[in-house]
C-alpha positions as CSV (number, residue, x, y, z in Angstrom):
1,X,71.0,9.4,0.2
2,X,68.1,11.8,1.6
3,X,66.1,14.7,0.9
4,X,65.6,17.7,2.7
5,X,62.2,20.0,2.0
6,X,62.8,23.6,3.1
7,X,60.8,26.3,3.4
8,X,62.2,29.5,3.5
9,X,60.2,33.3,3.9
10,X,61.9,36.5,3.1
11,X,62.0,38.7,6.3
12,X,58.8,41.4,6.5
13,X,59.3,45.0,6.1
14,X,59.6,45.3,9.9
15,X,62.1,42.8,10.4
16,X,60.3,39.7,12.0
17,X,61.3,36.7,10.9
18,X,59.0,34.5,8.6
19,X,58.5,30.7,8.8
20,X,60.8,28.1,8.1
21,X,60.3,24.4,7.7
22,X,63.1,21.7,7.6
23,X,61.2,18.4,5.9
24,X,63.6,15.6,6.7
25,X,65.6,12.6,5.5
26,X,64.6,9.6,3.7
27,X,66.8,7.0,5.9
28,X,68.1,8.1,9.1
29,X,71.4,6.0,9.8
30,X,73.6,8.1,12.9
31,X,72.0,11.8,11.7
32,X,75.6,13.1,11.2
33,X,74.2,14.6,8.2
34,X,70.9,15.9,8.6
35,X,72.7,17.8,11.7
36,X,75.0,19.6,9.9
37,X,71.9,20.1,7.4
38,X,69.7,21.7,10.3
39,X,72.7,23.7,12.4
40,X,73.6,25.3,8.8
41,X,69.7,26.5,8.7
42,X,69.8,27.5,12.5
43,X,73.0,29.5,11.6
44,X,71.2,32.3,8.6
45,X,68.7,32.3,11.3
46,X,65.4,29.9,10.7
47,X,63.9,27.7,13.4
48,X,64.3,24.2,12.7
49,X,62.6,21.6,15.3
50,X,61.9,18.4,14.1
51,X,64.0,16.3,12.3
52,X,61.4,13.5,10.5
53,X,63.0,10.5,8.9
54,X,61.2,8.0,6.4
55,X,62.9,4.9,7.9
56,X,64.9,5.0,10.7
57,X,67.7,2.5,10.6
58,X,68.5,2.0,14.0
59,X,71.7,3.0,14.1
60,X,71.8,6.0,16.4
61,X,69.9,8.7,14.6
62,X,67.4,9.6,17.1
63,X,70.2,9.5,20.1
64,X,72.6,12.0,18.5
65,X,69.6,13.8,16.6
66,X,67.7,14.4,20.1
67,X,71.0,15.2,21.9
68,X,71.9,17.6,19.3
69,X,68.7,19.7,20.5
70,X,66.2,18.8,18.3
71,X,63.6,16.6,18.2
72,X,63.1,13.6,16.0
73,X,60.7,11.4,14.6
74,X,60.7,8.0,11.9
75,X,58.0,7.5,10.4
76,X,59.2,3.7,10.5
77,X,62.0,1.6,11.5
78,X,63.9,-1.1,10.0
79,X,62.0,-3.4,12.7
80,X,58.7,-2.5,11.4
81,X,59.9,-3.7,8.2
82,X,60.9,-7.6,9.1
83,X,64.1,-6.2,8.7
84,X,67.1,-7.4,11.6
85,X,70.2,-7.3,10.6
């Protein structure tokens, strides 16, 4: 299970868009999920560009996350945490 932080701006008078902010996930395992998270936010147009997971398990997150078109980042891995199976 994960968490996502998002921070969404109403448009200004104008129309220019306002800031967004996609947080990230808690464990990263393949990033099936947090991609369908971030292409939902892309799609009612705010900017998502990093996807940030707590603990990345190894597992193909950062492949499909990057290959997706965003950039990724794990704050730590399963290796950093004496962890190998």
């Amino acid at each position: 299970m994960g968490w996502v932080r998002i921070h969404l701006f109403p448009k200004e008078e104008d129309g220019r868009s306002c800031p967004a902010e996609l947080g990230g996930v808690a464990l990263a395992a393949t990033g099936g999920q947090v991609i369908e998270a971030a292409q939902a936010i892309r799609e009612v147009g705010a900017k998502v560009e990093r996807i940030v997971a707590v603990i990345d398990r190894l597992q193909g997150a950062g492949e499909n996350i990057t290959e997706a078109g965003f950039e990724f980042n794990a704050l730590l891995t399963k290796t950093d945490l004496g962890i190998t199976a």
